[in-house]
C-alpha positions in Angstrom: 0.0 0.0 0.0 3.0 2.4 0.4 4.3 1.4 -2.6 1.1 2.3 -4.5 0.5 5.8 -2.6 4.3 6.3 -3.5 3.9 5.6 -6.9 0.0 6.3 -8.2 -2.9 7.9 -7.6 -4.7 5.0 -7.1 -6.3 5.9 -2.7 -5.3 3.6 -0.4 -5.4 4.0 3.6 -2.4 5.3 5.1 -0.6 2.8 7.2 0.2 3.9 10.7 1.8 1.0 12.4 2.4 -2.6 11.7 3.0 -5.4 14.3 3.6 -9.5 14.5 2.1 -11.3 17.6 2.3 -15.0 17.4 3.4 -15.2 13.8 0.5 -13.2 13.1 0.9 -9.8 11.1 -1.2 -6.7 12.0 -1.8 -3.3 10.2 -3.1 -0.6 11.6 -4.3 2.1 9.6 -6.6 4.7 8.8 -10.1 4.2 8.9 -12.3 4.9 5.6 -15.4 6.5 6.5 -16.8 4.6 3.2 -19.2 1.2 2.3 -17.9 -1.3 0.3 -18.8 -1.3 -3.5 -20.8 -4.5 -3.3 -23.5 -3.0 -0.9 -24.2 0.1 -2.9 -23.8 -0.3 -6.0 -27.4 -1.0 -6.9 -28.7 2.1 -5.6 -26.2 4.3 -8.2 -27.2 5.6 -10.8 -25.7 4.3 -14.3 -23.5 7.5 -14.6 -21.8 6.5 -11.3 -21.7 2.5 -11.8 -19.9 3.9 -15.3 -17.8 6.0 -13.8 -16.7 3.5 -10.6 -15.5 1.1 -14.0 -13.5 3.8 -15.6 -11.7 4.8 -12.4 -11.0 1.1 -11.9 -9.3 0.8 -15.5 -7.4 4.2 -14.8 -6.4 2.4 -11.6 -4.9 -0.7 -13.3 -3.4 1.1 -16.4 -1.2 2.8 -13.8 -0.4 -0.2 -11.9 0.8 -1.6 -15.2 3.0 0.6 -16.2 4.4 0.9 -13.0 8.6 -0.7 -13.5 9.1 -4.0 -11.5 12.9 -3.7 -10.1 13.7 -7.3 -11.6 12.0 -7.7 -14.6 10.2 -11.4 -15.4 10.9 -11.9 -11.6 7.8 -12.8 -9.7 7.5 -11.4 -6.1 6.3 -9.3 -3.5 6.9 -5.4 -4.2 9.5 -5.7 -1.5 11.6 -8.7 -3.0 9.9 -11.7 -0.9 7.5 -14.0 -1.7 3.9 -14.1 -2.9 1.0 -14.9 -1.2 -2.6 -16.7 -3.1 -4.8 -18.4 -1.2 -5.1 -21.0 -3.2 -2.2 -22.3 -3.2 -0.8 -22.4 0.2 -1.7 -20.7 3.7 2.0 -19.0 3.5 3.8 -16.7 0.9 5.4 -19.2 -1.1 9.2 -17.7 -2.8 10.1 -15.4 -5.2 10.0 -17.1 -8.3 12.8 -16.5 -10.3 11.3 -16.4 -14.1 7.6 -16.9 -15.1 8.3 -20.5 -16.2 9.3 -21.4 -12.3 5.6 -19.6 -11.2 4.2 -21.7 -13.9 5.6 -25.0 -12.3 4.3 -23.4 -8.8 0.9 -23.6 -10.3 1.0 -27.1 -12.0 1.8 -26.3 -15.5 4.8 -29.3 -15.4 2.7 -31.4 -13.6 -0.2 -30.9 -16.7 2.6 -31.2 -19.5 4.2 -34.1 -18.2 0.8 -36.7 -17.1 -0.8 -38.5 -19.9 -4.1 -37.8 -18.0 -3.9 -34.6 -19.5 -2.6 -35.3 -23.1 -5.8 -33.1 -24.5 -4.5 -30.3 -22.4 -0.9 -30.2 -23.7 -1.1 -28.1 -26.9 -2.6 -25.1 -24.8 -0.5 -25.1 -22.0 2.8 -26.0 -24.3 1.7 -22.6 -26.4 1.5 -20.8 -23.0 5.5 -22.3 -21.9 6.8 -20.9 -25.1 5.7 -17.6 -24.7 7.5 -14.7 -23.4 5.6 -12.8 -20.2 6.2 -9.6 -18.7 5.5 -9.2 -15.3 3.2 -5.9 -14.4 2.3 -4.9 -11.3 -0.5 -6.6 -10.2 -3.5 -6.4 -7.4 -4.9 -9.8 -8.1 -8.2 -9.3 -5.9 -10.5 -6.3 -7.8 -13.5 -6.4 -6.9 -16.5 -4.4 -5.3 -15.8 -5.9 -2.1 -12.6 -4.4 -1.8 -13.6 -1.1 -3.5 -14.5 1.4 -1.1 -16.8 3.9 -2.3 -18.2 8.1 -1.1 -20.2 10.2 -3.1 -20.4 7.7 -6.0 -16.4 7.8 -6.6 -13.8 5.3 -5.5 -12.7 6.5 -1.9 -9.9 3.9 -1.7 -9.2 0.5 -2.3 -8.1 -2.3 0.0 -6.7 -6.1 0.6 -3.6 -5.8 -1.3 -1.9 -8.8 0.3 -1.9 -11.1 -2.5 -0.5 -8.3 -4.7 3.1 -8.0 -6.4 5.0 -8.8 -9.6 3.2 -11.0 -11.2 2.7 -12.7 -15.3 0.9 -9.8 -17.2 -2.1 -11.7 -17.5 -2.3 -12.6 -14.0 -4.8 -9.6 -13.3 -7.2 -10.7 -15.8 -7.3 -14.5 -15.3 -8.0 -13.7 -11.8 -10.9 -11.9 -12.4 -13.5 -14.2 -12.6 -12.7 -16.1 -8.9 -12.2 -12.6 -7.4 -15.6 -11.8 -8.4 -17.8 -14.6 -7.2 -20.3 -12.0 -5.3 -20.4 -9.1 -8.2 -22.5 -8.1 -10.3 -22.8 -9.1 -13.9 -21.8 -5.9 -15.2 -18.5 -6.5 -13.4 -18.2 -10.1 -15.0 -18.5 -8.2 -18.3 -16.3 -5.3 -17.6 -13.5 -7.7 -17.4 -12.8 -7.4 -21.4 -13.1 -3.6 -21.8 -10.9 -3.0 -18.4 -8.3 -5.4 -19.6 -6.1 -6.4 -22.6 -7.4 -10.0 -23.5 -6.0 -13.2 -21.9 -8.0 -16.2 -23.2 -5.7 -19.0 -23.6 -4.4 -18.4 -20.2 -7.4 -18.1 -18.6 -8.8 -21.6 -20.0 -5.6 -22.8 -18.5 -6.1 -21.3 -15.2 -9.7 -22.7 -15.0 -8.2 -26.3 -16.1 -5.7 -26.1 -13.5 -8.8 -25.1 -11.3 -9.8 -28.6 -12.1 -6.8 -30.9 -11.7 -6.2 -29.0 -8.2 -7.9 -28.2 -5.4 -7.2 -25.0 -4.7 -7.7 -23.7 -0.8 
C-alpha cells in the first residue's frame, strides 16, 4: 500500500503501524469512512456505476506501467514471496522467471501426465511464450472497492499483490468476483487487454487441483 501511494494515484489508507504477535501480522491504519462497492452499487445511478469502472481501469493502467525492479521476476513489491490463497496458507518464494511460477501452479505437472494429453497443446503454447510481469492487485473487486459520493474513496486487501505474469490480473478476475454483479463479470474485457488462452488454462488447473 506504500508502494502504491508512492507511486499512483490509485487511494489507499495510510498505514500507521504494523505489528507481529504469534506469527501473526497486524496493520493498523486509517479508517475509511466509506461502504464497500458491493452494498451500494445497486442504488447508483448508471453515470456512477460507469464512472466507478472507468476509475478502476485508470487504476490498473497505472499499476501496469508501473517498473518491476527485476524484470520477469515474480515477487512481492519488497523482494519476498507471494501470497494466493489458493495455493498455500503462507507466501510461497520469489520465483525467479515466469516458467518457475508456472511450475508453482502445476503447469509441469499438466505437461508431463498422460491424463492430460488433450491439455498439452494449450498449455505447451502458453511455456513458449514470453511474459512480462506488471504490477498486479490480483483481488479487484466491489468488495474491496470502497466507495463516497459515488467515486472510488480507496481500495483495499492488497496482500496477495506483487509482480506478477501480465495476465495474472485478468485470469484472476472471474474467482475474485464470485459476489459481483454481472456488469462487473463483463467489464472484465473492456478493463483489460485480452488473456484467453491463459485463462482456459487457469480454470483447467482449477480442475486438476484443489485450490484452498
Amino acid at each position: 500500500m506504500e508502494y502504491i501511494a508512492r507511486n499512483t494515484t490509485i487511494p489507499v489508507p495510510r498505514i500507521q503501524d504494523v505489528f507481529i504477535i504469534s506469527r501473526l501480522t497486524y496493520i493498523v491504519m486509517d479508517y475509511i469512512d466509506a461502504p464497500e462497492l458491493t452494498y451500494v452499487w445497486w442504488i447508483l445511478s448508471d453515470e456512477q456505476q460507469r464512472g466507478i469502472i472507468e476509475e478502476v481501469k485508470n487504476y490498473i493502467t497505472q499499476m501496469r506501467s508501473l517498473r518491476p525492479p527485476n524484470p520477469g521476476r515474480v515477487e512481492c513489491v519488497d523482494g519476498t514471496g507471494v501470497y494466493d490463497a489458493r495455493l498455500t496458507g503462507e507466501p510461497f518464494p520469489p520465483c525467479a522467471c515466469v516458467a518457475d511460477f508456472h511450475d508453482e501452479l502445476g503447469d509441469r505437472y499438466v505437461l508431463q501426465s498422460e491424463a492430460h494429453r488433450e491439455a498439452w497443446p494449450q498449455f505447451q503454447a502458453i511455456k513458449e511464450r514470453n511474459y512480462q510481469t506488471k504490477f498486479t492487485h490480483s483481488d479487484i473487486a466491489p468488495r474491496n472497492i470502497l466507495v463516497k459520493d459515488g467515486k472510488i474513496a480507496a481500495i483495499v486487501d492488497w496482500e496477495t499483490a506483487g509482480w506478477y505474469p501480465e495476465y495474472w490480473e485478468y485470469t484472476r478476475w472471474a474467482d475474485s468476483h464470485y459476489r459481483s454483479a454481472p456488469a462487473w463479470h463483463d467489464a472484465r474485457d473492456e478493463i483489460m487487454d485480452r488473456y484467453p488462452e491463459e485463462l482456459w488454462a487457469e480454470k483447467y488447473l482449477g480442475r486438476v487441483f484443489t485450490r484452498l
